[in-house]
C-alpha positions in Angstrom: 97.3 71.5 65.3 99.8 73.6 63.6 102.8 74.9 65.5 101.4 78.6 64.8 97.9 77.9 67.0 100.0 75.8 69.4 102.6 78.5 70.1 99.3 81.1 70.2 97.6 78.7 72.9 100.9 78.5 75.1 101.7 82.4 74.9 97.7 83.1 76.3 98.1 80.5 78.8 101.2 82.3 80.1 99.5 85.3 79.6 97.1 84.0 81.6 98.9 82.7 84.5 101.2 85.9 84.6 97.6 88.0 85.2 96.6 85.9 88.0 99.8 85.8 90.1 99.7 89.4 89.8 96.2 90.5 90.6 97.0 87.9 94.0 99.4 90.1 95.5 97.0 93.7 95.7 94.2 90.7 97.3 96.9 89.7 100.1 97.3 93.1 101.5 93.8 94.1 102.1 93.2 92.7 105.1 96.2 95.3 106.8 94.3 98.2 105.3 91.6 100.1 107.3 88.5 100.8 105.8 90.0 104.3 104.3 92.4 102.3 102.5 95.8 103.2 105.2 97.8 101.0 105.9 97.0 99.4 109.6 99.2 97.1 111.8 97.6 93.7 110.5 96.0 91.6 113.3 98.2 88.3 114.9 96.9 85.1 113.3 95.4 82.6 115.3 97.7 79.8 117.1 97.2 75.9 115.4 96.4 73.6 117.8 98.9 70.8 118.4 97.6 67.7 118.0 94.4 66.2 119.6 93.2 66.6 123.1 94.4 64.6 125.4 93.9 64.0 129.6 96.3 63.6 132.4 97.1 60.6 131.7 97.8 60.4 128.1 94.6 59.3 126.8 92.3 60.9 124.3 89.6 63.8 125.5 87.0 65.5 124.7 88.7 69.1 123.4 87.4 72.1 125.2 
């Protein structure tokens, strides 16, 4: 490779990446956007759970 095509291939690739990261950001705030497009208060995310389940006395359960 000659440094010409190499310094090509790195400027698409940045090209590249630079394109994705900013088409994510417009994807991220959809979900806080009603279906005319205003902006909504977005819904609470759902809580982890800690850990496995475990009974009274400290041994593993069954989660409900």
């Amino acid at each position: 490779m000659t440094s010409r095509s190499v310094s090509r291939t790195l400027a698409s690739a940045i090209l590249g990446l630079a394109l994705m990261a900013g088409s994510a950001a417009p994807a991220l705030a959809a979900p806080c956007k009603d279906a005319k497009g205003k902006f909504i208060k977005c819904p609470p995310k759902p809580v982890a759970k800690k850990g496995p389940c475990k009974d009274a006395k400290g041994r593993f359960a069954k989660c409900k």
